[in-house]
N, C-alpha and C positions, 0 to 999 in steps of 0.2 A: 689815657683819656679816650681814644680810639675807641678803645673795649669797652669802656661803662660806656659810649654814643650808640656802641650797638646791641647793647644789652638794653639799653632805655627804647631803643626803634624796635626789639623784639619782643618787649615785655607791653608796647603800646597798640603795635600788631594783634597781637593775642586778646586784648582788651576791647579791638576794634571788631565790632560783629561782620563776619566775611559774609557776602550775600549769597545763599544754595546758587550754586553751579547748574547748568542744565543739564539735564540727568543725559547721557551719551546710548549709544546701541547696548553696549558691553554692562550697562548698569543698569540695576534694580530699582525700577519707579519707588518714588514714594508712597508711601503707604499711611493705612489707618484702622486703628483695629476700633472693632466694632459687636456689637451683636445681633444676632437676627431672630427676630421673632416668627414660626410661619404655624398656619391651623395643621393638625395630622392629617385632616381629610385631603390637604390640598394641596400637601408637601411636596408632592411629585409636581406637581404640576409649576410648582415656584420654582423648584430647584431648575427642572426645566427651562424655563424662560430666561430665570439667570446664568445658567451657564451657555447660553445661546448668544445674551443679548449685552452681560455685560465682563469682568474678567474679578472675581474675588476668590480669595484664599480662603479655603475652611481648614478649621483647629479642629484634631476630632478632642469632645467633649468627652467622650467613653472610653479613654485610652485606660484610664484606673480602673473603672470596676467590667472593664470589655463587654460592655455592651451590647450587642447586634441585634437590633433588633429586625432587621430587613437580613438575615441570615438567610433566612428559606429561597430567598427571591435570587438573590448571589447563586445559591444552591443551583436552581431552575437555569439560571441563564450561562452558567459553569457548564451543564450537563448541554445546553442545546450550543453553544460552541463547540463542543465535544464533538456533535453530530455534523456541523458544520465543516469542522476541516475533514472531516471522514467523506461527507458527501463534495466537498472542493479536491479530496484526492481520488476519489472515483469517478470524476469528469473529469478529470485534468487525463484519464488513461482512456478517454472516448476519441476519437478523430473526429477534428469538424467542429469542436464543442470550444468556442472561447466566448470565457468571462469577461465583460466589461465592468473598467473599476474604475475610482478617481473621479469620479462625479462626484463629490460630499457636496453642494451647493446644492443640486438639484436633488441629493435626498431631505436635505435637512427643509428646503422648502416642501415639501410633499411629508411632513411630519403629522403623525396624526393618522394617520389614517389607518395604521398599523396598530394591533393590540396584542398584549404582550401571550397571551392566552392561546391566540388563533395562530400565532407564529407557531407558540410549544408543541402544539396539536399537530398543524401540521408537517412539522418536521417531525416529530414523531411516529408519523403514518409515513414519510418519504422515508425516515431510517429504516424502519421496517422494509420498506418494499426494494430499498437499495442491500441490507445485509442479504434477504433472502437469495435474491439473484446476484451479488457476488456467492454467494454457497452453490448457488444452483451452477454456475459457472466455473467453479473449480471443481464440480463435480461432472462436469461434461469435458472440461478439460484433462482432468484423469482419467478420463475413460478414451477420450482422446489419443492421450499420449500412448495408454497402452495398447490401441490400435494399432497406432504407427509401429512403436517397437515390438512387439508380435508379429505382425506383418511382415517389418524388416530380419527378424530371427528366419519365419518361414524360407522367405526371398533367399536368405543365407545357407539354409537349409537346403533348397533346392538347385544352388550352385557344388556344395559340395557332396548330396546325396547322387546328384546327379537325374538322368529323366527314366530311371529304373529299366524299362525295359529295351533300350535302345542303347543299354551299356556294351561294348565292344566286350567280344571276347578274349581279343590279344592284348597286351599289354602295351600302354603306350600317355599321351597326354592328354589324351580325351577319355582315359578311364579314370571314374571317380575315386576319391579319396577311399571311402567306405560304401565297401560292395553289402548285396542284401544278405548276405552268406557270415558277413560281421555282427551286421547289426541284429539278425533273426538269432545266432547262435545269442547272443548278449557275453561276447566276450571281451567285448570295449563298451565303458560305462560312460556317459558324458554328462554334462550339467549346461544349461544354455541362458543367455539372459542378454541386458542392455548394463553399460556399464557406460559411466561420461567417458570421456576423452582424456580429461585432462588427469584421471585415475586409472589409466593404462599400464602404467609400469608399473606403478606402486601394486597393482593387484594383482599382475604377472607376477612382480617377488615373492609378494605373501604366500600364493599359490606354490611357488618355487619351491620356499624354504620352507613352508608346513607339509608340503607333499614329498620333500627330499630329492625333489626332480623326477619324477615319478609321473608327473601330467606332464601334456602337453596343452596348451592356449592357443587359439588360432581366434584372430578380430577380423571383424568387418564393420568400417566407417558406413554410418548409417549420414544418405545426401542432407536430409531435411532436416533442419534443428528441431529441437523439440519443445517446446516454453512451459517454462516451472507456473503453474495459473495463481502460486502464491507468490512470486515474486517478480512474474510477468518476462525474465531475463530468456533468451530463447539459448539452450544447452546443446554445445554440440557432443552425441554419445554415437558408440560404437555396439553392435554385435559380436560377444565371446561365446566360443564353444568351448570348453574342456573335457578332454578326453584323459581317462584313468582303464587302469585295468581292474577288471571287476563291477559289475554293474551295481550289486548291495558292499555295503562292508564296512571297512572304516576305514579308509580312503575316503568313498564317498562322506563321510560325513565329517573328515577334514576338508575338502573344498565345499561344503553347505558353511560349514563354518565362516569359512574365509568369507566366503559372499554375504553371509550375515552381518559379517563384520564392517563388510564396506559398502552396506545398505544397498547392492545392486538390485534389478528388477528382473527373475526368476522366467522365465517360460518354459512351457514344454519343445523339447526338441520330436519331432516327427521320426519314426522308425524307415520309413517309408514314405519315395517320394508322390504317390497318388494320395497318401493322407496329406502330405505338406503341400501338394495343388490344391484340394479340397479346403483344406482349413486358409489358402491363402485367398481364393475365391470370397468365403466366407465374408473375413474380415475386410475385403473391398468393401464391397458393399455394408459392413458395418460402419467402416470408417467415412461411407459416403453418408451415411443417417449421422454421426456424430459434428460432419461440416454443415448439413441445413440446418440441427440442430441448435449450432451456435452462432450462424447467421442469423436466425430469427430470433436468439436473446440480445445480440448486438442491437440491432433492427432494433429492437425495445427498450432497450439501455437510453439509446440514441433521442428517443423520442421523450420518454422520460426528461431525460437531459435539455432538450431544446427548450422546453416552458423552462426550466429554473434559469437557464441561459438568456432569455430574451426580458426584454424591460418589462417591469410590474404594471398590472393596470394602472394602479393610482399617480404611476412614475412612467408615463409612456418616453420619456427623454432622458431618461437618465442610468443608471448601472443595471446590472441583472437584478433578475430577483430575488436570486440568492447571496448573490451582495449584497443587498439590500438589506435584507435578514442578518446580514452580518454584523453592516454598520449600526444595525436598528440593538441587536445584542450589545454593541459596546459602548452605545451611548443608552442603555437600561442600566449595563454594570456600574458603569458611572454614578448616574442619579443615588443609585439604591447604597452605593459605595459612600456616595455624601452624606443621605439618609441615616446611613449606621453610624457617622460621626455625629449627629446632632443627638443634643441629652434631650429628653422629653422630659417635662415636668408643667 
């Protein structure tokens, strides 16, 4: 009797309409499907106001026969996002240059006044003028670095050639390595260049075991790092000489080899040390044109950089201007992104 008293209170339960619960944080509001009608001319401008103003779900209509018709516009604003984190990782490497973000109230009220047209163009014309002088600056930068590491060969040079005329005649530790009587005969052949640091060994083996021990390697730690201008990391490298016997032959073109192999960076070594003063004079002064040279592309980056960095006219109190531009792209993508789910008919 128990059992059918609660089989008859659970079977009356069920019959008794429970009244909707209020819907909690963790749960999905009630809902209501519906449809919307809006003109094509004016689409944007709805979808706009309703996704601002109130919170609905779109069904895209075009899933079956796919649709797109706002393809182009996704396209355009795919490609200036593109330009966008290009141009947010080329200030992010300027000193001095921060972004303000996190203001969305103060863009979304300043709506409007951006068109979608005058953004592409202009970013456009900054892409341009930001690829060029990144090129132009890895090109000064290479020219750069081979200042330094030439310079530092010669410096090397002129520690083990010695100061040529002032060479002692008796033997002892203030006489050079390689007297001019070696090097004029060419009965020691050498190869010179810059090599990283952390490929020291590895290029002393190779040399080793392709020359049979047959060379000798002599480094010098170059003070100043040198920075890769494509990957910005600053490298620390050394000055090697190798000396072999024979100055042509094939020797020499087993350590050209090796150093081909280990992408090193080649110079000429000086016979002579009033050539290796002369050509070290030289490259000062070159390397002194190559550091105003890229002060004053800094200098210009920088300034570049400050307008996108500082609030937009129409938004004097709120994110940069290339935020702006940012946020203005992803709520474009949006709209046009709704726009390609609606069926036209």
């Amino acid at each position: 009797q128990l059992g059918l008293l609660l089989q008859e209170i659970l079977i009356a339960r069920r019959r008794t309409p429970v009244p909707p619960a209020e819907m909690g944080l963790l749960r999905s509001e009630a809902m209501k499907y519906g449809m919307l009608v809006l003109p094509v001319q004016d689409a944007r401008r709805y979808i706009n106001k309703i996704g601002r103003d109130t919170n609905i779900q779109f069904e895209d209509m075009n899933a079956r026969e796919m649709r797109r018709p706002y393809r182009k516009h996704i396209q355009r604003i795919d490609e200036m996002e593109r330009i966008l984190r290009f141009m947010f990782e080329e200030i992010g490497k300027i000193e001095g240059c921060e972004i303000t973000k996190n203001k969305v109230n103060e863009f979304l009220e300043a709506e409007g006044t951006v068109k979608l047209d005058d953004v592409e163009s202009e970013l456009q014309r900054l892409y341009q003028t930001f690829l060029k002088a990144k090129e132009n600056n890895e090109k000064l930068m290479d020219e750069k670095n081979q200042a330094v590491e030439e310079l530092e060969v010669f410096a090397a040079a002129m520690k083990i050639l010695g100061e040529g005329s002032k060479v002692e005649t008796s033997e002892g530790l203030g006489q050079p390595i390689l007297d001019d009587d070696a090097l004029g005969g060419r009965r020691l052949g050498y190869v010179a260049g810059v090599v990283p640091r952390i490929d020291e060994m590895r290029f002393s083996r190779a040399l080793w075991r392709a020359s049979r021990g047959n060379t000798f390697t002599q480094f010098s730690t170059i003070k100043e790092k040198v920075v890769d201008p494509k990957t910005g990391q600053a490298l620390e490298k050394s000055v090697f000489v190798i000396y072999f016997q024979g100055a042509v032959g094939a020797m020499k073109d087993k350590v050209l080899k090796v150093c081909t192999a280990f992408g090193v960076n080649l110079y000429t070594w000086p016979s002579h040390p009033e050539q290796a003063r002369e050509r070290e004079a030289a490259l000062k002064k070159l390397l002194g044109e190559k550091n105003k040279a890229l002060e004053a592309f800094q200098r210009h980056m920088a300034t570049e950089a400050a307008e996108l960095v500082a609030p937009a006219p129409w938004n004097s109190k709120g994110n940069s201007k290339i935020e702006d531009w940012r946020l203005f792209c992803i709520k474009e993508k949006s709209i046009y992104t709704i726009l390609n789910q609606c069926e036209e008919g």
